[in-house]
Backbone as JSON Lines, residues from 0, in Angstrom:
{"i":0,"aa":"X","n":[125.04,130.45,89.57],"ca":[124.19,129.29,89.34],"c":[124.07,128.46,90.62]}
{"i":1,"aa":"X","n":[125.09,128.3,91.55],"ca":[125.41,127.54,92.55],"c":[124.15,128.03,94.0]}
{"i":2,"aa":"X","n":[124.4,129.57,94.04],"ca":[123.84,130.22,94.7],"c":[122.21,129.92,94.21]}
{"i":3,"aa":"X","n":[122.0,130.14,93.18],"ca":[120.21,129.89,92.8],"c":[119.89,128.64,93.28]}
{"i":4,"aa":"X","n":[120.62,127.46,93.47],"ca":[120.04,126.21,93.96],"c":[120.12,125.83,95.24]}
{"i":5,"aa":"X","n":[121.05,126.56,96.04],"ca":[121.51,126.45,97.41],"c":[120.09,127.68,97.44]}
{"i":6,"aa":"X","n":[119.57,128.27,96.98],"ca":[118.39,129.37,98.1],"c":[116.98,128.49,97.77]}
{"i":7,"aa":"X","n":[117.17,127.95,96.32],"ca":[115.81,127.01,95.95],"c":[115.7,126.04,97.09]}
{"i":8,"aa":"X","n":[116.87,125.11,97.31],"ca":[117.44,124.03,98.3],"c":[116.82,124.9,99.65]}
{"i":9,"aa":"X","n":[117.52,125.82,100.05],"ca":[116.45,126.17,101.64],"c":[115.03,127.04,101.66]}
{"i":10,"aa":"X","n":[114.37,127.45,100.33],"ca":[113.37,127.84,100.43],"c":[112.86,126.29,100.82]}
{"i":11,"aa":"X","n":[112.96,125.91,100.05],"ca":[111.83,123.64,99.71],"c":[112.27,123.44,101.57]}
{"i":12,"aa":"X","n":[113.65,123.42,102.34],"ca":[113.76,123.53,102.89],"c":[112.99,123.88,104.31]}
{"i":13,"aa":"X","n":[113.2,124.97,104.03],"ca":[111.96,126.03,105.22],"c":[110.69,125.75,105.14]}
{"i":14,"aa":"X","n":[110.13,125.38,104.15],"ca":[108.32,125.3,103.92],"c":[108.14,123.67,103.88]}
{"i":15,"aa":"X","n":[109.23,122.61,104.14],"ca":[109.08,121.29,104.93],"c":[108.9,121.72,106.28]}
{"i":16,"aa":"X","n":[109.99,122.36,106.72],"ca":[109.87,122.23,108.46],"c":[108.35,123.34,108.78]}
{"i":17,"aa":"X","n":[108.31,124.37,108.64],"ca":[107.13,124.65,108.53],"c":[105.6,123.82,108.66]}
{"i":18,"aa":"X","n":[105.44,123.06,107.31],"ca":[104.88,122.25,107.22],"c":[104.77,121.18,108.38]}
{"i":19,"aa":"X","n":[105.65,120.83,108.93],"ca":[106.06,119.47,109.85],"c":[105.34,120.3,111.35]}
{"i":20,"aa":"X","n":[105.96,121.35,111.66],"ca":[105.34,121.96,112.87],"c":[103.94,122.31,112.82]}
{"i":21,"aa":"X","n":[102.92,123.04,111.51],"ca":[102.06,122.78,111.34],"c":[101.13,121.84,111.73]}
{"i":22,"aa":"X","n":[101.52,120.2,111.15],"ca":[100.79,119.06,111.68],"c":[100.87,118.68,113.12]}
{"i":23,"aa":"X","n":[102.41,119.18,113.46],"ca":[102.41,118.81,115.2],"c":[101.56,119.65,115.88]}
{"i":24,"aa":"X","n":[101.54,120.73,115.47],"ca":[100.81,121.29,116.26],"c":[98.87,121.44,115.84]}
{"i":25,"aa":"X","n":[98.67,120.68,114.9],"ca":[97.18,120.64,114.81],"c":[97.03,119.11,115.61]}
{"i":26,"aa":"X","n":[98.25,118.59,115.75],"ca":[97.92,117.04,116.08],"c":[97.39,117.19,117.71]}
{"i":27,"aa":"X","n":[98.64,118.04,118.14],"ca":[98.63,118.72,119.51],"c":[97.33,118.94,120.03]}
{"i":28,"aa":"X","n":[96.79,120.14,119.34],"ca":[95.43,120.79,119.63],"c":[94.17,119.5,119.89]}
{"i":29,"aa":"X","n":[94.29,118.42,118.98],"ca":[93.33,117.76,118.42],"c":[93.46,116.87,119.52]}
{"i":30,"aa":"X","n":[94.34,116.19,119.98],"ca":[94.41,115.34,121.54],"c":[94.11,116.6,122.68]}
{"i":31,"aa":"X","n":[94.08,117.73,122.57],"ca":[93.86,118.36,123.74],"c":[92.29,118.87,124.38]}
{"i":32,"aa":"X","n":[91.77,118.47,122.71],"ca":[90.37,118.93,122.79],"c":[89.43,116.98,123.1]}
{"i":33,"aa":"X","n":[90.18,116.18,123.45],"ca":[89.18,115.16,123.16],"c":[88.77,115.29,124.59]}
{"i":34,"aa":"X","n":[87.58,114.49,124.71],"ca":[87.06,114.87,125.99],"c":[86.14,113.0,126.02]}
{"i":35,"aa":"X","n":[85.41,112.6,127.46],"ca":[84.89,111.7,127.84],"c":[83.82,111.98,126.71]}
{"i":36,"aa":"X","n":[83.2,111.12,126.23],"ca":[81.79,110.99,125.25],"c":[82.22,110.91,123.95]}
{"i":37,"aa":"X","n":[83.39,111.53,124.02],"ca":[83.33,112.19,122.37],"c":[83.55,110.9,120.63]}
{"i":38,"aa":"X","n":[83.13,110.92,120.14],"ca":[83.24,109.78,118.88],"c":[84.65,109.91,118.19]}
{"i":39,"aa":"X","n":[85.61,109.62,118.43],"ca":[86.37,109.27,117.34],"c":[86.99,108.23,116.6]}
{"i":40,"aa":"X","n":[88.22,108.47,115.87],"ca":[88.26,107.53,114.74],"c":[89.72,107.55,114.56]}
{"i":41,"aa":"X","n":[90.1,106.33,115.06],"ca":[91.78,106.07,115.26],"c":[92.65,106.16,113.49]}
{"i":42,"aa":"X","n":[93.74,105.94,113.78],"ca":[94.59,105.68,112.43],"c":[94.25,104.59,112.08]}
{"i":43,"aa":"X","n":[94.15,103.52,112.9],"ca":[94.05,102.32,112.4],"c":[92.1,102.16,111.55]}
{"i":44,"aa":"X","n":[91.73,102.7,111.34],"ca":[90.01,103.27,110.91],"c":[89.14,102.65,111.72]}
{"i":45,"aa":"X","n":[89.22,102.47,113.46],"ca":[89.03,101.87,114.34],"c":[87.75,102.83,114.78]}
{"i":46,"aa":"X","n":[86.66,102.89,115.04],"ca":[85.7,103.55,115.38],"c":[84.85,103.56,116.84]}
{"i":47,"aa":"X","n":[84.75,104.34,117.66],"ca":[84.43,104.02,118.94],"c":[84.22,105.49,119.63]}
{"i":48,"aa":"X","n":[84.06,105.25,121.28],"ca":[83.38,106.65,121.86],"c":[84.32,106.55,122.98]}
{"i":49,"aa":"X","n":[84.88,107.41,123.31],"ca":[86.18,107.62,124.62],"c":[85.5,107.27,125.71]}
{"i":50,"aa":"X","n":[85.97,106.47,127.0],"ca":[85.02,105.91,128.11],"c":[85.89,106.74,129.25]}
{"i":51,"aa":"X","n":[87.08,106.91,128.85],"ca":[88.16,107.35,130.12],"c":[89.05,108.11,129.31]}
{"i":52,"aa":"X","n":[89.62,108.89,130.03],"ca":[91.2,109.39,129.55],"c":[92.03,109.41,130.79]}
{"i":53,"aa":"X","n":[92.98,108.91,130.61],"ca":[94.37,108.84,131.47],"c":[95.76,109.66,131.34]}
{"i":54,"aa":"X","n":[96.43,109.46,131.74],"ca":[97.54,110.42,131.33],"c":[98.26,109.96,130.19]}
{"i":55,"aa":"X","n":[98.42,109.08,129.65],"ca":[98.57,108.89,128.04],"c":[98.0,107.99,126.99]}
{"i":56,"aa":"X","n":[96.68,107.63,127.73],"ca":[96.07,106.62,126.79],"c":[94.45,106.89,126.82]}
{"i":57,"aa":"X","n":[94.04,106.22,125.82],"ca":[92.71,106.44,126.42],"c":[91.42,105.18,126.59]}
{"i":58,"aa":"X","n":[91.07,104.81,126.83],"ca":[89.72,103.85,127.04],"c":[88.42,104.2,125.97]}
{"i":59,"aa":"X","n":[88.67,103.56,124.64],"ca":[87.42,103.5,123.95],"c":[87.12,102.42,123.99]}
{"i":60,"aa":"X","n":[85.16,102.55,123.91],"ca":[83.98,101.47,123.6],"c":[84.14,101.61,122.02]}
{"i":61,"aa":"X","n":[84.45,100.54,121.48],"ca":[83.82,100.41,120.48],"c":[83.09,99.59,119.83]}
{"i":62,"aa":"X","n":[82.57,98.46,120.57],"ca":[80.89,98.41,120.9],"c":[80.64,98.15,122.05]}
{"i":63,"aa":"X","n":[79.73,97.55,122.27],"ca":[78.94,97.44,123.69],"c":[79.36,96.33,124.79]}
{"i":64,"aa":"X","n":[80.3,96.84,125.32],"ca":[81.02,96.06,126.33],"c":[82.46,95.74,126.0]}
{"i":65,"aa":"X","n":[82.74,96.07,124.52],"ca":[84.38,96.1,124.32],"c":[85.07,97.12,124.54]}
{"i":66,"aa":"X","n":[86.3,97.06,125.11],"ca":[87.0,98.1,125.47],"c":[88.12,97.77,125.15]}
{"i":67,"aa":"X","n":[88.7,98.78,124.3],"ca":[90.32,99.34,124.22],"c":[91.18,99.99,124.43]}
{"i":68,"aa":"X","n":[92.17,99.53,124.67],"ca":[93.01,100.84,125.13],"c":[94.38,101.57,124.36]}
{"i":69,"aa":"X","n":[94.05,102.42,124.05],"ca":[94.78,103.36,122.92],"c":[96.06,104.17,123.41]}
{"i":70,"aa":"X","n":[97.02,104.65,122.81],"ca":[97.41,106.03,123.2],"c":[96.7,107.72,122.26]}
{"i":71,"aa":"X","n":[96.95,108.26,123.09],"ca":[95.69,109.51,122.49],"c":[96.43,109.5,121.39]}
{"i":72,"aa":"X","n":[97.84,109.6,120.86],"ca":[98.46,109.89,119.58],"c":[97.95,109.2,118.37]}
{"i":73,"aa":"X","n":[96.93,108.04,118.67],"ca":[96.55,107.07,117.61],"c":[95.2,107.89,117.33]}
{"i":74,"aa":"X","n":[94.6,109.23,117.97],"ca":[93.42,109.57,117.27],"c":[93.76,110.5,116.12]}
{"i":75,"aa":"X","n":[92.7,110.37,114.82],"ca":[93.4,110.98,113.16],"c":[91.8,111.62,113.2]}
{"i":76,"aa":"X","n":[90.96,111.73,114.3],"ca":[89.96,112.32,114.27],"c":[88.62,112.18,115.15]}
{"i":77,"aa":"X","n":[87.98,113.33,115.47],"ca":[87.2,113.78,116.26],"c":[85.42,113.55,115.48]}
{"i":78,"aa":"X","n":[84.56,112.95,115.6],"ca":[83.36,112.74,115.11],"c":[82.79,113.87,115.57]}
{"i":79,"aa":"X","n":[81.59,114.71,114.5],"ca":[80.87,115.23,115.2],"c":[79.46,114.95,114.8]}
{"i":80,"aa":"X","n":[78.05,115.53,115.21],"ca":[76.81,114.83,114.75],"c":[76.7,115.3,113.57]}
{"i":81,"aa":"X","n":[77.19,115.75,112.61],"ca":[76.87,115.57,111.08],"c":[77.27,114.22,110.58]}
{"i":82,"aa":"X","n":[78.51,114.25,110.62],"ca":[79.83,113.09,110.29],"c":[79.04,111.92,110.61]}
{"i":83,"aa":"X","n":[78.35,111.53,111.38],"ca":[77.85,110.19,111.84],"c":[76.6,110.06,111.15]}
């Protein structure tokens, strides 16, 4: 009986960490693909167009003459011309 819950316990186990590397690494990809122009859309549901990228932050307009400055880890998404 002991044994059936200790393998249930590291299956649930294994398919958390799994899971966890999963998101790091789509998070990964998703800061690697942003580029100057591109529309995205912070965690905070902050909306704007990348003006610069630096080595860990980035420079969005999000309107016309405001500028912020982010770290890339705060983008939860990439706009594309459907989405808008």
């Amino acid at each position: 009986m002991d044994l059936i819950l200790l393998a249930v316990l590291a299956a649930m186990i294994l398919l958390l960490v799994n899971q966890n590397r999963k998101r790091k690494r789509d998070a990964a990809k998703l800061v690697d693909t942003l580029q100057v122009g591109a529309n995205v859309v912070l965690h905070a549901g902050i909306k704007g167009k990348v003006v610069a990228i630096n080595a860990d932050d980035l420079d969005i307009e999000t309107t016309p003459g405001t500028k912020i400055k982010v770290l890339k880890q705060a983008v939860r998404a990439i706009q594309t011309a459907e989405e808008k």
